[in-house]
C-alpha positions as CSV (number, residue, x, y, z in Angstrom):
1,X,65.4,124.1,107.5
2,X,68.5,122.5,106.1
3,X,69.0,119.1,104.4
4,X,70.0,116.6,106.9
5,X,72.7,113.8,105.3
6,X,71.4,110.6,105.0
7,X,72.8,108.0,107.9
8,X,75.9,106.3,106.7
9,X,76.1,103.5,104.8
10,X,77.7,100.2,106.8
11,X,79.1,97.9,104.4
12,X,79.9,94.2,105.7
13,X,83.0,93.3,105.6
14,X,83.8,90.5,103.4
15,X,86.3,89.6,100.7
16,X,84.7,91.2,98.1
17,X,83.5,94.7,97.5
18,X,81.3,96.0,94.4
19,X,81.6,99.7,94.5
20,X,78.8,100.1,91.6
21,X,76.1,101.4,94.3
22,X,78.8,104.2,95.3
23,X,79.1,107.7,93.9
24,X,82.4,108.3,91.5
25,X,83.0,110.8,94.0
26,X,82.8,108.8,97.2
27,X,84.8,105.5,95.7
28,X,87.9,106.7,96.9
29,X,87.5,107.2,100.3
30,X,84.6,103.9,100.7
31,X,88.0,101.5,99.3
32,X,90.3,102.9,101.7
33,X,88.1,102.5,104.7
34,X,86.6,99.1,103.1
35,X,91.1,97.8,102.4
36,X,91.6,98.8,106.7
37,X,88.9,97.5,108.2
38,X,89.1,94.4,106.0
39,X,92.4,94.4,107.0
40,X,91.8,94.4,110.3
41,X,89.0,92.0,110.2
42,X,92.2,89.5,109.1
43,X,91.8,89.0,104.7
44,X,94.9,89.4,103.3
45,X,93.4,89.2,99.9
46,X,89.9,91.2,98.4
47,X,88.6,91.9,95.3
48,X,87.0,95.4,94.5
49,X,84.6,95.8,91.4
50,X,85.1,98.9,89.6
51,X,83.3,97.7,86.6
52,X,84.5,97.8,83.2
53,X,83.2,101.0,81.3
54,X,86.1,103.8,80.1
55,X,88.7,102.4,83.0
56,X,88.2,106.0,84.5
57,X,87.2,104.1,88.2
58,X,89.8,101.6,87.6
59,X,92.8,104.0,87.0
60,X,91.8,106.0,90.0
61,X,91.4,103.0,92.5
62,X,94.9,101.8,91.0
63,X,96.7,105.0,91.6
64,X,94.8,104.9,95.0
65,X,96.4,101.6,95.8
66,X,100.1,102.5,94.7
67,X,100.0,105.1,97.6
68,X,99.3,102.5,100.5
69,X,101.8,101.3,102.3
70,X,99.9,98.2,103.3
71,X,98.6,97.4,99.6
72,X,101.3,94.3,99.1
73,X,100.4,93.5,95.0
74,X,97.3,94.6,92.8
75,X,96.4,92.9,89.5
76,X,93.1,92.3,87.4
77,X,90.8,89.8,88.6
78,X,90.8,86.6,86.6
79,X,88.4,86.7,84.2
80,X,86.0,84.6,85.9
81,X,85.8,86.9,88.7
82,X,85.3,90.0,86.9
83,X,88.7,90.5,84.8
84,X,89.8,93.7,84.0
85,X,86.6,95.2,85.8
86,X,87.8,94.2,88.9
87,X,91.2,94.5,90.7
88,X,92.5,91.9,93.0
89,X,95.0,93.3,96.3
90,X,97.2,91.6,98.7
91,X,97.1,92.9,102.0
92,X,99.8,93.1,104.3
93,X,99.3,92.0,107.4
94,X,98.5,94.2,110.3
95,X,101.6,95.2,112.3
96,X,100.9,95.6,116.1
């Protein structure tokens, strides 16, 4: 018998986002889900923690966000919140 996938994962929506329990390969597509439904749930700001390490996460989540067209500003956390080891976006707001 094959391996069944395990159920998905639901994430609450909130303001902030730690995407340490994720797989490197599965952080793309869990922020762009997380940045619309936040979106839609109304924040027009959130903070994603990518963590510190090599920057590897951070460069990739960065690039990500340059591609959206509803990603308004990103910029590193301050350092109380995280720093460089999380990223700070501006949402626009939902048109409609």
């Amino acid at each position: 018998m094959g391996e069944r996938e395990p159920p998905p994962v639901r994430v609450p929506i909130e303001d902030c986002l730690d995407l340490h329990p994720f797989a490197p390969q599965e952080v793309l597509d869990v922020v762009q889900e997380y940045l619309e439904c936040a979106r839609a749930a109304g924040f027009r700001e959130v903070r994603l923690i990518h963590g510190r390490g090599r920057g590897v996460q951070r460069a990739a989540i960065r690039a990500l966000l340059a591609r959206l067209p509803y990603v308004r500003h990103m910029a590193d956390a301050p350092e109380s919140l995280g720093g460089w080891g999380a990223t700070v976006v501006v949402l626009a707001p939902p048109s409609g």
